[in-house]
C-alpha positions as CSV (number, residue, x, y, z in Angstrom):
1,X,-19.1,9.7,13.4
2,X,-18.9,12.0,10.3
3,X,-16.3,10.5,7.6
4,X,-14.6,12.9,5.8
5,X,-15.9,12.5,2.1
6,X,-13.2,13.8,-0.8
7,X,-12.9,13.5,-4.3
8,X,-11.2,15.4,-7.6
9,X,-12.2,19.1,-7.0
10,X,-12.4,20.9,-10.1
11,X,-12.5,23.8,-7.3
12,X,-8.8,22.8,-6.2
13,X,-7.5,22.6,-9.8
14,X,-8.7,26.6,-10.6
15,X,-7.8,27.4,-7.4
16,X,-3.9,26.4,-7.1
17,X,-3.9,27.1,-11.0
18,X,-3.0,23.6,-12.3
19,X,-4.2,22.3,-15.7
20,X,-4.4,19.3,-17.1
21,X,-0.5,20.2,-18.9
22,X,0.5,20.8,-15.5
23,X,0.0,17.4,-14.2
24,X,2.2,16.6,-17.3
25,X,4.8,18.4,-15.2
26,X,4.5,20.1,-11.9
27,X,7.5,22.5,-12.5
28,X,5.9,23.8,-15.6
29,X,2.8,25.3,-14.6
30,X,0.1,27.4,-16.5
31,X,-1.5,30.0,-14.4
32,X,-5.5,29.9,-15.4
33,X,-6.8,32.8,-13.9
34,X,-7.2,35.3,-10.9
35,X,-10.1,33.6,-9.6
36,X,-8.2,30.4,-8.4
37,X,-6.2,32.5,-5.9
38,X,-9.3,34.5,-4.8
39,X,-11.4,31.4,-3.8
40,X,-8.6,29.2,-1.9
41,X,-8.9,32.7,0.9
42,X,-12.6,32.1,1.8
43,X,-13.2,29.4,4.1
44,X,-15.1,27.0,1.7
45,X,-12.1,27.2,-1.0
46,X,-9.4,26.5,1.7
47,X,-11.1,23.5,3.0
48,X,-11.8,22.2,-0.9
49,X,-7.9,22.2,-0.8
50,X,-7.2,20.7,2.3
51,X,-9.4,17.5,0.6
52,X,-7.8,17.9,-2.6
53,X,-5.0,17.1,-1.1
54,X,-6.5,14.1,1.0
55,X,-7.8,12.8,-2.4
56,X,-4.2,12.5,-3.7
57,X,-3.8,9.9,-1.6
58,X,-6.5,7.5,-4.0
59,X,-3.9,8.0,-6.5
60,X,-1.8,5.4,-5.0
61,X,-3.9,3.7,-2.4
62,X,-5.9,1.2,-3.7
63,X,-4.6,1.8,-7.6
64,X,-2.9,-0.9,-9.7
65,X,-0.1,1.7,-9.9
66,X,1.0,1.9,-6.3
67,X,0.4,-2.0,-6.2
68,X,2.5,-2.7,-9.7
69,X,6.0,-0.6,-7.9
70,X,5.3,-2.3,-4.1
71,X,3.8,-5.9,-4.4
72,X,5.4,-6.9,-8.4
73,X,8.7,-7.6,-8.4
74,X,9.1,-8.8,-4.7
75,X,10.0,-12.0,-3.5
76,X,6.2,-12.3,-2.1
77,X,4.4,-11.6,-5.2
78,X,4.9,-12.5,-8.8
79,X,2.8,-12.4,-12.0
80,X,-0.6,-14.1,-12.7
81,X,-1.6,-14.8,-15.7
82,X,-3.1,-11.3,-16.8
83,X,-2.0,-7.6,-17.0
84,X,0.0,-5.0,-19.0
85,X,2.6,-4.5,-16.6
86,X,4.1,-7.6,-15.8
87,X,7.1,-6.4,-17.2
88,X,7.3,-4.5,-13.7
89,X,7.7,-7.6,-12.1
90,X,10.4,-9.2,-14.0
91,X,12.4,-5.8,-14.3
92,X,12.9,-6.4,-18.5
93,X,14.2,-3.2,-20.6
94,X,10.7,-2.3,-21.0
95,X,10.5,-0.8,-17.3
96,X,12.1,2.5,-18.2
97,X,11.6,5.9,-18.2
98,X,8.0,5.6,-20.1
99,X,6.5,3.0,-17.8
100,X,2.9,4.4,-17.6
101,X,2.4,3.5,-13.5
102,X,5.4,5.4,-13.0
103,X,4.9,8.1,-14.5
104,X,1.2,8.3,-12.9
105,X,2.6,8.2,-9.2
106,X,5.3,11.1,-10.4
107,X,2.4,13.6,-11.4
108,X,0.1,12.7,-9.0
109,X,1.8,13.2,-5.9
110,X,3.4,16.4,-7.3
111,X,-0.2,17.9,-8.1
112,X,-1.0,16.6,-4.4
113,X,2.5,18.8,-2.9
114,X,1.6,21.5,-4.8
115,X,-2.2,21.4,-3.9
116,X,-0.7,21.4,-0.2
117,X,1.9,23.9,-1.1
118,X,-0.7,26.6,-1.7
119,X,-2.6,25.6,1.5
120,X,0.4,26.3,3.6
121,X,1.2,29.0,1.9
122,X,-2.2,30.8,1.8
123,X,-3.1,29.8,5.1
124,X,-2.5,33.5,6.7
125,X,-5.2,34.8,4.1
126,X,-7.9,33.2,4.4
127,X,-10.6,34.7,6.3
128,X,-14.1,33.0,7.9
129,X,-12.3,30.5,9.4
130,X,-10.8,30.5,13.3
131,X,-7.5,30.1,13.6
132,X,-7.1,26.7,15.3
133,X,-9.0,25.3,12.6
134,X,-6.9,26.8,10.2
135,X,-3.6,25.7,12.5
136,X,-5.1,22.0,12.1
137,X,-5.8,22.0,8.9
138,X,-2.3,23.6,7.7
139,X,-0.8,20.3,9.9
140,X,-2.9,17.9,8.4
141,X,-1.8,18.8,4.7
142,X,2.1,19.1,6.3
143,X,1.5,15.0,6.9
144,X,0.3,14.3,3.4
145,X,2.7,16.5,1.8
146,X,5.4,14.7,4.1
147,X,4.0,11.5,3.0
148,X,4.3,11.9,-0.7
149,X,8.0,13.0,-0.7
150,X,8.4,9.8,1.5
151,X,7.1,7.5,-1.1
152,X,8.6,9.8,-3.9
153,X,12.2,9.8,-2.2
154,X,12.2,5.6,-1.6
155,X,11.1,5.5,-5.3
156,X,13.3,7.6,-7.2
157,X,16.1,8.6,-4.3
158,X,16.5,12.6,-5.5
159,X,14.3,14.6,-6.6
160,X,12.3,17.9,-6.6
161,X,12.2,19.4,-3.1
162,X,9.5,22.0,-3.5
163,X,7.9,23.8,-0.5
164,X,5.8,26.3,-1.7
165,X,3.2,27.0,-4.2
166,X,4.0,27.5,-8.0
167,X,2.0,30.3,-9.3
168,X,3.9,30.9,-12.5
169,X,5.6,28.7,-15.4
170,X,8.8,27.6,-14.4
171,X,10.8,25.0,-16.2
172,X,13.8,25.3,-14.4
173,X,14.0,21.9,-12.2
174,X,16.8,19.9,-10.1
175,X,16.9,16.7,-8.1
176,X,17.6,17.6,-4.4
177,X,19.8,15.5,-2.7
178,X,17.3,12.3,-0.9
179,X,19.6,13.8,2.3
180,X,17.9,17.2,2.2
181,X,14.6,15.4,0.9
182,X,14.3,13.4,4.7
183,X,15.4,16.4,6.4
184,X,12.4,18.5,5.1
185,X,10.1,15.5,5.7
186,X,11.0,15.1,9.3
187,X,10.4,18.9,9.5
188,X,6.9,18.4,8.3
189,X,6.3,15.6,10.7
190,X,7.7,16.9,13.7
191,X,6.3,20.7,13.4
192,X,2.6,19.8,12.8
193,X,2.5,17.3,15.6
194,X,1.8,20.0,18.4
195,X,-1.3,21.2,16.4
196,X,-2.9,17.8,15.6
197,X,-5.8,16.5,18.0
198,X,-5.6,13.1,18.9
199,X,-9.2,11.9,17.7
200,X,-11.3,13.9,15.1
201,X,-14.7,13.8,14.3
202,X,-14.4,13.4,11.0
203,X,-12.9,10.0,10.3
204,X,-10.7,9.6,7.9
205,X,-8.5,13.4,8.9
206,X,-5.2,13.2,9.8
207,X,-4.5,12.5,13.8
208,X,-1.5,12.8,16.5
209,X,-1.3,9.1,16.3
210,X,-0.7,9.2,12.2
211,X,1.6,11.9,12.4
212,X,3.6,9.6,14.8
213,X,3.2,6.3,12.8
214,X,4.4,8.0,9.8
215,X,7.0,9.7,11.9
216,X,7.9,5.8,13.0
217,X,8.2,4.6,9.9
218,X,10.0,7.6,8.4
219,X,12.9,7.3,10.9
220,X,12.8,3.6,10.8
221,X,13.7,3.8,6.9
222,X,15.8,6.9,7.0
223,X,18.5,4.5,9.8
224,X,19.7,2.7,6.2
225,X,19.2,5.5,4.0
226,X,21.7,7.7,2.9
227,X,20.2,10.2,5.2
228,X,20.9,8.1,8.1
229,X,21.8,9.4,11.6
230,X,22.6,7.6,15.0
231,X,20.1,8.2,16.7
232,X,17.4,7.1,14.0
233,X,16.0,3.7,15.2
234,X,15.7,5.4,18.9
235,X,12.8,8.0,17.5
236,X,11.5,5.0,15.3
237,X,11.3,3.1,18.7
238,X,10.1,5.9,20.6
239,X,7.2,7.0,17.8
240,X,6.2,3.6,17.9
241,X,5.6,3.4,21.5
242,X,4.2,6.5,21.4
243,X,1.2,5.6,19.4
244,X,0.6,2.2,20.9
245,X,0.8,3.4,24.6
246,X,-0.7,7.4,24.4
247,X,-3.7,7.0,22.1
248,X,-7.2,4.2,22.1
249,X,-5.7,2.1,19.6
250,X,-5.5,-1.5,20.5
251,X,-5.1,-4.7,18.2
252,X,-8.4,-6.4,17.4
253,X,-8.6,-9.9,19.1
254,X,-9.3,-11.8,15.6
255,X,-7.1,-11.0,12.8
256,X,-9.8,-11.5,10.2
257,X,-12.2,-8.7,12.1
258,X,-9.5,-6.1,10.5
259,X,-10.1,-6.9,6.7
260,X,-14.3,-7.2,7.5
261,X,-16.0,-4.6,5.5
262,X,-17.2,-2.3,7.1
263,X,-16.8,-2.8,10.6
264,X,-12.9,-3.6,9.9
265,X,-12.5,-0.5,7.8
266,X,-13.2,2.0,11.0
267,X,-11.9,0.3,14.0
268,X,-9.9,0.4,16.8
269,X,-6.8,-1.0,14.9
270,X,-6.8,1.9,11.7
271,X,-4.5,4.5,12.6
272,X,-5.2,6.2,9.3
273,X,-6.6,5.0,5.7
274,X,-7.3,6.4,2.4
275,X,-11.3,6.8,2.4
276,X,-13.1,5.1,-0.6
277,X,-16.9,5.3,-0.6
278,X,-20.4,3.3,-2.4
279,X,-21.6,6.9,-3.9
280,X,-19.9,6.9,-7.3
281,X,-20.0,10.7,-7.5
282,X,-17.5,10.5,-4.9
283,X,-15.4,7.3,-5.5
284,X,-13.6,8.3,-8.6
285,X,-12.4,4.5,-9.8
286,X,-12.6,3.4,-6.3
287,X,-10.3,0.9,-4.8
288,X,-9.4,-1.3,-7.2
289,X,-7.7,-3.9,-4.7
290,X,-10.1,-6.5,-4.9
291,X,-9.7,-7.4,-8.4
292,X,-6.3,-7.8,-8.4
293,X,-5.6,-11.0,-6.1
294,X,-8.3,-13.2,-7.3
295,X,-7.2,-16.6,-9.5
296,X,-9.8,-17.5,-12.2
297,X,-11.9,-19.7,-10.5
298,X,-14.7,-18.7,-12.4
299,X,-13.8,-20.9,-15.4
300,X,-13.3,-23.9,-13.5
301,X,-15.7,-26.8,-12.7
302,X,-18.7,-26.1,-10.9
303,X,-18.0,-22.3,-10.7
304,X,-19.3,-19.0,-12.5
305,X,-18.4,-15.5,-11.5
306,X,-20.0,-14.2,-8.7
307,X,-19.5,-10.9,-6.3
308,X,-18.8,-13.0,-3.3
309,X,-15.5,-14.5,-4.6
310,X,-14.7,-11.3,-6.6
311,X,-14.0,-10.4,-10.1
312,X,-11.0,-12.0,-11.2
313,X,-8.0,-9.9,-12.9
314,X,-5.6,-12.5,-11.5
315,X,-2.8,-9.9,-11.5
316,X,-0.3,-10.8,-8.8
317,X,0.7,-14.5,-7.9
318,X,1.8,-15.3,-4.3
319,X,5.4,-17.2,-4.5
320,X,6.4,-20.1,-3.6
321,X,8.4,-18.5,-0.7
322,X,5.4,-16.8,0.2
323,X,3.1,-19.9,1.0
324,X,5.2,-22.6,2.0
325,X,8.2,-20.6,3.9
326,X,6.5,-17.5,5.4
327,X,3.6,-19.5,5.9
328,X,5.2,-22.5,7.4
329,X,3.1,-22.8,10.7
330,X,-0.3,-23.2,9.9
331,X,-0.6,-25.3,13.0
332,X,-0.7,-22.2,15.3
333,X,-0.7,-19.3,13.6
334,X,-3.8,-18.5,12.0
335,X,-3.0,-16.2,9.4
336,X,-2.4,-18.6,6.2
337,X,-5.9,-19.8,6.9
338,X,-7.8,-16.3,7.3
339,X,-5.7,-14.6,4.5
340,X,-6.3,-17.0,1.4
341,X,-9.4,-18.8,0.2
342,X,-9.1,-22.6,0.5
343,X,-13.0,-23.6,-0.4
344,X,-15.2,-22.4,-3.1
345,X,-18.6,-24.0,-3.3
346,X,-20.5,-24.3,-6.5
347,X,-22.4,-21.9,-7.8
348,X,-22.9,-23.7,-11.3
349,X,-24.1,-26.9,-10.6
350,X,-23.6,-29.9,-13.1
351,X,-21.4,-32.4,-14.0
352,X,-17.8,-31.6,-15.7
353,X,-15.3,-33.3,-17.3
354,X,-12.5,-30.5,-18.2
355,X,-10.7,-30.5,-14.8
356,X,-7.2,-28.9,-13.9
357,X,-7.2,-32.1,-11.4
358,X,-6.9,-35.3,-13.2
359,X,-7.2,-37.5,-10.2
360,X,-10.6,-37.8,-11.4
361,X,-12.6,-38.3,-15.4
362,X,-15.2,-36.0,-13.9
363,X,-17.0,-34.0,-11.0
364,X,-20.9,-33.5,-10.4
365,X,-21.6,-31.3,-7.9
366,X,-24.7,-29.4,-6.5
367,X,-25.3,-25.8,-5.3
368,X,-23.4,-25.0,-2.2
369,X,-21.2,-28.2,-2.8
370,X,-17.7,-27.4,-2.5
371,X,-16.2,-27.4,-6.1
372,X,-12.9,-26.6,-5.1
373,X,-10.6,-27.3,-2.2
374,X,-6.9,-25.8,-1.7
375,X,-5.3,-27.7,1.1
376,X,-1.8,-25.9,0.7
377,X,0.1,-28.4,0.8
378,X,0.6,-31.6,-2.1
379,X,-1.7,-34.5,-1.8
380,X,-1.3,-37.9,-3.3
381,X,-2.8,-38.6,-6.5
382,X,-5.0,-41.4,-4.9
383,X,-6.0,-38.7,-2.2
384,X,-7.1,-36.7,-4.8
385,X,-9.0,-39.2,-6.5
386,X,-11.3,-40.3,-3.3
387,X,-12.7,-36.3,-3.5
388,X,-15.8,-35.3,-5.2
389,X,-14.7,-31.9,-5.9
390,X,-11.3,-31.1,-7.8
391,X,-8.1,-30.6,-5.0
392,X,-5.5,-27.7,-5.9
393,X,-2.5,-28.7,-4.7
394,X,0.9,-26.2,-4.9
395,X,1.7,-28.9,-7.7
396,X,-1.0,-27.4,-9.7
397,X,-0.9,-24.0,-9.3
398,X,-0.1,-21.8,-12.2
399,X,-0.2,-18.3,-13.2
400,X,-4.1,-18.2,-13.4
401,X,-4.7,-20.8,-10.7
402,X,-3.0,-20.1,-7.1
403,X,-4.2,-19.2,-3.9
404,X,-6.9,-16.1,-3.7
405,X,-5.5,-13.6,-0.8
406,X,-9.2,-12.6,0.6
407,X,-8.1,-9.1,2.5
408,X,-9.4,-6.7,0.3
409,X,-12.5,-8.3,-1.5
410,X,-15.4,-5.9,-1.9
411,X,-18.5,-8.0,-1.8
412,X,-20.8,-5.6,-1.7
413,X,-20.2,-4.4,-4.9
414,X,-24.1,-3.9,-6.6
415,X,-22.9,-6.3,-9.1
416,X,-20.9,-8.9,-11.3
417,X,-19.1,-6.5,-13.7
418,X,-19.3,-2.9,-11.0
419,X,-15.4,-2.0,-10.5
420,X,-15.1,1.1,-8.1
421,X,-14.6,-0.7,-5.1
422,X,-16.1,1.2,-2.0
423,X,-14.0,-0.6,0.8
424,X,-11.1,2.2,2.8
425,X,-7.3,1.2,1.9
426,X,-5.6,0.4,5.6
427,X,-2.5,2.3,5.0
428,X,-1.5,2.7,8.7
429,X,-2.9,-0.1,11.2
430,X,-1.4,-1.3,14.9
431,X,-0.4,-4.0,13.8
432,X,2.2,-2.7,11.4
433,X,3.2,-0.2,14.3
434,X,4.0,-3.0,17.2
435,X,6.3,-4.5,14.3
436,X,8.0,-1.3,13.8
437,X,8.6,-0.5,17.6
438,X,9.9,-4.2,17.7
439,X,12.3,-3.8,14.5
440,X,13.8,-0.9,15.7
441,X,14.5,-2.0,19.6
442,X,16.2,-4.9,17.5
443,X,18.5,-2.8,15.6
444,X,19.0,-0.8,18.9
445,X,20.2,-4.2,20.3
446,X,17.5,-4.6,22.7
447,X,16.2,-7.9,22.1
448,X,14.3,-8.1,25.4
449,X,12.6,-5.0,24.5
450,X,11.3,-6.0,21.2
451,X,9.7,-9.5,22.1
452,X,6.7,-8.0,24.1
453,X,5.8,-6.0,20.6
454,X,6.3,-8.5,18.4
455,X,4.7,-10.9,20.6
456,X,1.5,-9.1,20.6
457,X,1.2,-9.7,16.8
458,X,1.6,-13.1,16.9
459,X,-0.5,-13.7,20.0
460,X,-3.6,-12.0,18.2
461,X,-2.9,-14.0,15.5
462,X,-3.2,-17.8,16.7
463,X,-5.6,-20.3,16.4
464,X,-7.4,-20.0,20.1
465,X,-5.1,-22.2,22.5
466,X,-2.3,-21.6,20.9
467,X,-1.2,-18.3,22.1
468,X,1.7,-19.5,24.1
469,X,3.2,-21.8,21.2
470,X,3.0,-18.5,19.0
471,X,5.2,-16.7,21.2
472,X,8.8,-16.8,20.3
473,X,11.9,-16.0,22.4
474,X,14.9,-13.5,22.4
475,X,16.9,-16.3,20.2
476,X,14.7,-17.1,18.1
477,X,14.5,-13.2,17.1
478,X,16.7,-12.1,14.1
479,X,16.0,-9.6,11.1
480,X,15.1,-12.8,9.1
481,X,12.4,-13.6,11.7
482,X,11.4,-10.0,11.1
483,X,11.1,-9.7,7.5
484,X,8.8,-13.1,7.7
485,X,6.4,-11.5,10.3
486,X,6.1,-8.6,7.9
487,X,5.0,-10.6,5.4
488,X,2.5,-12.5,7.2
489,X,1.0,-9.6,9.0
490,X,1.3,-7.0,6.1
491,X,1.5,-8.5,2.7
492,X,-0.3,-7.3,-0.4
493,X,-0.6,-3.6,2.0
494,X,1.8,-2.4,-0.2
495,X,5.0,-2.1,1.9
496,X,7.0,-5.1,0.4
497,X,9.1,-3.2,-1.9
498,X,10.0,-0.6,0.3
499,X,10.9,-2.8,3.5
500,X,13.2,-4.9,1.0
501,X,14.9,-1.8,-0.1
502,X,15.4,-0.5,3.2
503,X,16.9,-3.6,4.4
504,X,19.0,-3.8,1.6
505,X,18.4,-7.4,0.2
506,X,15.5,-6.5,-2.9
507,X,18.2,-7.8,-5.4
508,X,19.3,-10.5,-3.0
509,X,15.9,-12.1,-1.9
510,X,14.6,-11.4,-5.7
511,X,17.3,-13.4,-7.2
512,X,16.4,-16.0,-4.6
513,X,12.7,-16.6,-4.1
514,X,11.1,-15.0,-7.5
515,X,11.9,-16.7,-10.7
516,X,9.8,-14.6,-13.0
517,X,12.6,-11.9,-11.9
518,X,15.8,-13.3,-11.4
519,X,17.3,-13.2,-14.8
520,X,16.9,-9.6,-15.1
521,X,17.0,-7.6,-11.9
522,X,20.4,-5.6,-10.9
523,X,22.4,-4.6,-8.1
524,X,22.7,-0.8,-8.8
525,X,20.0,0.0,-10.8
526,X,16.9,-1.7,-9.5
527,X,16.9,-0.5,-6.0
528,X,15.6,2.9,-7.7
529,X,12.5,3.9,-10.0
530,X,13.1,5.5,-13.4
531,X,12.5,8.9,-13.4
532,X,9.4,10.2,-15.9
533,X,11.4,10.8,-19.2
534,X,8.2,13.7,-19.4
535,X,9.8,15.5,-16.6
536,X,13.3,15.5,-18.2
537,X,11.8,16.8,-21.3
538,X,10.2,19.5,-19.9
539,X,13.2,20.8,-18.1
540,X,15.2,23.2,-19.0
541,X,18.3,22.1,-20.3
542,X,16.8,18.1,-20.6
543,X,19.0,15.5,-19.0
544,X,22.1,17.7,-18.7
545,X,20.5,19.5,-16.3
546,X,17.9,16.7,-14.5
547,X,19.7,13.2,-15.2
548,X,18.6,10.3,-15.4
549,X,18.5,7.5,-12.2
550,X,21.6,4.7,-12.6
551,X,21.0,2.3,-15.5
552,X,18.1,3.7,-16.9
């Protein structure tokens, strides 16, 4: 199978006549010349835009931006012990209207709307192309251009509803209502449906069964919004089903086989993913996921950096919440196990005597010994002492020593220091949609109907011969339960933030499980982004006429 290969098309920018000031500001554009227009008509310029448009997407999938507004400041995910931004995560004065990530997401996903605006728009003019193609293509770009108002409107609530192409400067802006916002996304959604194919053969395009996952999750958020409607978690149920019962998706027996690189990044669980690739002509700064997760083992006893166990930028911490309440049963479910690193063996052999565990005066170890265990749970200090290696116990962690979440390492990186990581970001899998066809039959009030969904989940994810003890019954299923098997299906895929916010308990659970943040976050403020003081600047009339979200 072909894989559809995008990147940053100097091509798209002439074409839809953006400059580099323009992604400053979408709604101030500079026109750059005649030419632009001309190309996106042929058949080779409209199909550069239609990937310019997919390429947005690596703005926010698999970026430190997207993961500083949905995994920091979560009650999952805290600090480590390096970064700029953990003031993101512990919502100080500093996360305003100039925070840098913001900002980026803002102009990105505008450049990508706009990029998609013109391809809507210029659709009925191109020639060389047939028109089903062309039909295809127009619905593909309707689902990313749907996408990134979805993300934008759970960010920043109103904003900028813009649905066709800016071909002149314009600084007059306003904030549509978030009401409106859904509306027009749902519209998107619903109208390129018909015209989507159900497989492609060019992986990584947009499908039927996206279309309907999105559509899922759009009306599975928009039942608490201010957008909601009565009949909301019905379509979010019926979506759901949709895509697990009309298409060839199924759940991979072993819930490690998802994450495998490679093999797990084009499988029969992906629904749709943000394609990364090795060829750095390509990759821009690639996925940057797999530096982000990984504690410093490589200063510790016995260690040295290698690519195996990843290139550590030790930015985001799991909580406390995280590994010993979410990940209570690691008796049958399998999921604590195969989603953290608990051994490291040496790679720096010798004997040591600066140890974080002080059971012991000193370690010797050999190559391929294990140098570092993690048993999740506290051992005895005489336990300790009986190991040759050093024991981390959750009495030891701290912000550059914690348990390593293992999904999106990229070992086959070509070497120690090489960045870009190659590896696709998962950003709609089966899993996720089985646990949104069970939330919503919940919130519908039928409980029966949710457990065979939910159940599925955790079946695929126990230890073998524990199936049945995974399996939990009508009682035992309440919104708490939910927001747990989120967490240990999903976490670190940067959905945390928004499910909190929909559920409306971010401030609540926050306050409760992550300390780094309690002190500062607020009812009434925090539930929203900042909006980019650039764009109020560059409006006409400033904050008078664009304000400013609550508190900011």
């Amino acid at each position: 199978m072909k894989t559809l290969k995008y990147s940053k098309f100097l091509a798209a920018a002439l074409l839809l006549s953006l400059t580099t000031t323009a992604c400053k500001d979408l709604l101030e554009e500079d026109v750059v010349s005649q030419v632009g227009a001309d190309y996106i008509t042929t058949a080779a310029g409209f199909e550069s835009g239609v990937k310019a448009v997919y390429s947005s997407l690596r703005d926010f999938y698999g970026r430190e931006n997207g993961m500083d507004v949905t995994v920091f400041g979560t009650d999952t995910y805290t600090f480590g012990s390096d970064g700029t931004y953990k003031y993101m995560n512990q919502y100080t004065t500093q996360l305003d209207s100039r925070t840098q990530p913001i900002i980026d997401i803002w102009n990105a996903f505008y450049v990508g709307i706009n990029t998609a605006n013109a391809v809507i728009d210029q659709a009925p003019n191109v020639t060389g192309l047939d028109e089903a193609t062309k039909k295809r293509r127009v619905a593909e770009v309707k689902v990313l251009r749907a996408h990134h108002y979805f993300v934008l409107v759970q960010m920043f609530g109103d904003i900028p509803l813009v649905l066709n192409q800016s071909t002149k400067a314009n600084k007059e802006a306003t904030r549509t209502p978030a009401k409106d916002v859904y509306l027009a996304i749902v519209q998107d959604l619903e109208s390129a449906l018909p015209d989507l194919t159900a497989t492609t053969t060019e992986y990584g395009r947009v499908t039927k069964g996206a279309c309907e996952h999105l559509l899922a999750r759009v009306y599975l958020t928009k039942a608490t919004s201010v957008a909601m409607a009565a009949d909301d978690y019905t379509k979010a149920a019926t979506y759901a089903q949709n895509v697990i019962k009309n298409y060839t998706y199924r759940l991979l027996p072993d819930f490690a086989s998802v994450f495998q690189q490679g093999a797990g990044e084009i499988s029969d669980e992906v629904i749709f993913a943000t394609q990364y690739t090795s060829d750095p002509t390509t990759n821009g700064v690639g996925n940057e996921t797999h530096l982000y997760f990984v504690m410093e083992y490589d200063a510790q006893a016995g260690m040295k950096r290698d690519i195996a166990y990843g290139r550590p930028f030790r930015r985001f911490r799991p909580t406390t919440y995280l590994l010993e309440t979410v990940y209570k049963d690691r008796v049958n479910d399998s999921r604590y196990q195969k989603s953290f690193r608990t051994v490291y063996l040496s790679n720096n052999p010798g004997t040591f005597t600066n140890l974080f565990d002080t059971s012991k005066p000193s370690i010797t170890v050999k190559a391929g010994d294990t140098a570092i265990y993690l048993p999740g749970v506290e051992w005895t200090v005489a336990q300790r002492a009986r190991k040759p290696y050093q024991v981390m116990v959750p009495s030891l962690y701290r912000p550059n020593l914690f348990p390593t979440l293992i999904k999106f390492l990229d070992p086959i990186r070509p070497d120690l220091q090489y960045q870009p990581g190659s590896r696709d970001f998962l950003m709609f899998r089966l899993a996720e949609t089985y646990l949104i066809a069970a939330e919503a039959l919940f919130k519908s009030g039928k409980t029966a109907d949710a457990l065979p969904f939910i159940n599925a989940v955790r079946r695929r994810a126990a230890f073998p011969g524990k199936e049945a003890a995974m399996q939990i019954t009508a009682s035992q299923l309440t919104l708490e339960f939910i927001m747990e098997e989120r967490e240990r299906e999903l976490q670190g895929e940067m959905l945390r933030w928004f499910d909190l916010k929909r559920w409306g308990v971010l401030v609540e659970r926050v306050k409760l499980y992550n300390p780094d943040a309690a002190p500062n976050i607020r009812a009434g403020k925090h539930e929203l982004r900042p909006i980019p003081q650039d764009q109020i600047d560059r409006t006409a009339g400033g904050i008078a006429s664009f304000p400013q979200n609550p508190g900011y």
